[in-house]
C-alpha positions in Angstrom: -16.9 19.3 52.6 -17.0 15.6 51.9 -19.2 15.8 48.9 -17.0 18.3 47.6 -13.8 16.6 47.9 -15.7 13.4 46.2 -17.2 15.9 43.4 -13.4 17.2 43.1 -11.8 14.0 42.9 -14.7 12.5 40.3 -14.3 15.4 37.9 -10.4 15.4 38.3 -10.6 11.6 37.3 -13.1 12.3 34.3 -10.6 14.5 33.1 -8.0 12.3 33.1 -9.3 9.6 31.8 -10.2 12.3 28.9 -7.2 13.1 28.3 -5.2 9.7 28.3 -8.0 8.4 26.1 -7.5 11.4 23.4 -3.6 10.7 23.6 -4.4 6.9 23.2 -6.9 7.9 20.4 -4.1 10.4 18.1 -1.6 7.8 19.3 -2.7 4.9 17.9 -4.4 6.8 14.9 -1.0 7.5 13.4 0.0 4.3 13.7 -2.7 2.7 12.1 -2.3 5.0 9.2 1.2 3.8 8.7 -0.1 0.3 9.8 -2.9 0.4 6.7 0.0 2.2 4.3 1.7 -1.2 4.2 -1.1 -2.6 4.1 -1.9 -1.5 0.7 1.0 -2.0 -0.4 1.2 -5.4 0.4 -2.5 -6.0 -1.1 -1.4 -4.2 -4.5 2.0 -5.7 -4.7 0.6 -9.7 -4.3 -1.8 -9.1 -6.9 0.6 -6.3 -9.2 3.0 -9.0 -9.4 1.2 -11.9 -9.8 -0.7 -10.3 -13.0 -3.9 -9.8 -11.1 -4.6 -6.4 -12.4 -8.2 -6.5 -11.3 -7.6 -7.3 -7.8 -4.7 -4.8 -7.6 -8.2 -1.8 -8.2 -9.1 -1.4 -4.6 -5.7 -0.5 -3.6 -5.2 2.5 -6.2 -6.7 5.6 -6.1 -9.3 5.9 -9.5 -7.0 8.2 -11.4 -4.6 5.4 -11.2 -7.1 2.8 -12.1 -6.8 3.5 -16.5 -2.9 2.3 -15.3 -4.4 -1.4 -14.4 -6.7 -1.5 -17.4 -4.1 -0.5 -19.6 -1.6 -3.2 -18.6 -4.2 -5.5 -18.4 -5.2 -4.7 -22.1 -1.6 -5.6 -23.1 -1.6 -9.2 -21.8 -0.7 -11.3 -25.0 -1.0 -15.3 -24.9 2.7 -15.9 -24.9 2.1 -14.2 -21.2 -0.4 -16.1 -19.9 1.4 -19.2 -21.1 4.8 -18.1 -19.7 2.9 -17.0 -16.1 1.5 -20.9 -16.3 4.7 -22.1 -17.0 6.6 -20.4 -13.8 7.2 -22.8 -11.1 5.8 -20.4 -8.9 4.1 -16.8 -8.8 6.1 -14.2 -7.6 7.4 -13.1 -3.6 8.1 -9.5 -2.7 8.9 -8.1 0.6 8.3 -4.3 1.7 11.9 -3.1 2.1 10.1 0.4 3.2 6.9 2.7 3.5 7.9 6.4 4.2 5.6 8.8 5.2 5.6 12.7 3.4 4.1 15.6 3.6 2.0 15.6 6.6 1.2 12.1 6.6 -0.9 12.5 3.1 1.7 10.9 0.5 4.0 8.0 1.3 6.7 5.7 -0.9 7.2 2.5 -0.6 10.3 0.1 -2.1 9.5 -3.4 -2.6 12.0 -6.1 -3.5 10.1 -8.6 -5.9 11.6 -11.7 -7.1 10.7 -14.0 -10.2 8.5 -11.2 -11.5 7.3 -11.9 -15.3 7.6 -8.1 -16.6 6.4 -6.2 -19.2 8.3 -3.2 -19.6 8.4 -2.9 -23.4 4.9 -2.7 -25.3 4.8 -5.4 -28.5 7.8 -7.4 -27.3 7.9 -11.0 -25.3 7.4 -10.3 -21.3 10.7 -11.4 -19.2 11.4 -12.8 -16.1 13.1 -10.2 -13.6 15.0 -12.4 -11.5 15.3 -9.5 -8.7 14.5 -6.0 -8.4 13.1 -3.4 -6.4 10.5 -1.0 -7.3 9.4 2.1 -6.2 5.4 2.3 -5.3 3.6 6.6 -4.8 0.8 6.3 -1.9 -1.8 8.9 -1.2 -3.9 8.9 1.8 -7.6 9.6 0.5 -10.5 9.1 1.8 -9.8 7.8 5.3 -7.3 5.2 3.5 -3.9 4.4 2.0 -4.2 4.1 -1.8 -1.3 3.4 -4.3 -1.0 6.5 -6.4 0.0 5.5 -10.2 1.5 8.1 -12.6 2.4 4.8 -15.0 3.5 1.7 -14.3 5.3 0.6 -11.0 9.2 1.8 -11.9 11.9 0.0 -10.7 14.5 1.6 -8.5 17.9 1.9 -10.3 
């Protein structure tokens, strides 16, 4: 009887310990996911907003990459000279990341200040003294990527 009360008691324990470590496991799993959402946005936004177009790739999904190249293919040198000529690069903070349908697509609002933009193709880039944009995530691939459909918008 006493090996079958310590047999009880072991499987009753393994079971347990099953159980609390599956909770732990979808627990912590969802918040990781919302964790590495802001994650990537963070990554994209320091290097969206700071002009570095090529560091912003890993944190887009591919269809979204052309959007980087294309920016990147509209950099005049009046840019380049006004992004040397700013006192400093430009701050953002994550306002947001909102999770949608069944944790696959998120939005994000981040409030970026001293942001050179270039919102109109052919014309001089301007500095955006303050203004929050909207940023499309997609969860693909085991990872948060920023989903582009154009350029970052801002939020009116």
């Amino acid at each position: 009887m006493h090996r079958f009360n310590h047999l009880l008691f072991n499987s009753l324990a393994g079971i347990s310990f099953f159980i609390i470590l599956q909770w732990c496991f979808f627990s912590c799993g969802h918040i990781h996911q919302s964790d590495s959402a802001e994650a990537c946005v963070d990554s994209f936004s320091q290097h969206y907003f700071n002009w570095q177009f090529q560091r912003s790739m890993p944190f887009v999904t591919p269809t979204s990459q052309k959007w980087l190249r294309y920016v990147a293919s509209q950099v005049q040198q009046d840019d380049v000279e006004q992004l040397r000529n700013m006192p400093q690069g430009a701050t953002y903070k994550i306002i947001n990341v909102d999770t949608e349908d069944g944790d696959s697509v998120a939005v994000s609002h981040v409030l970026v200040r001293g942001f050179l933009c270039m919102d109109t193709i052919g014309k001089k880039s301007h500095v955006i003294d303050e203004a929050t944009y909207e940023i499309k995530l997609h969860y693909q691939g085991g990872k948060w990527l920023v989903n582009l459909d154009g350029l970052p918008k801002k939020v009116k």
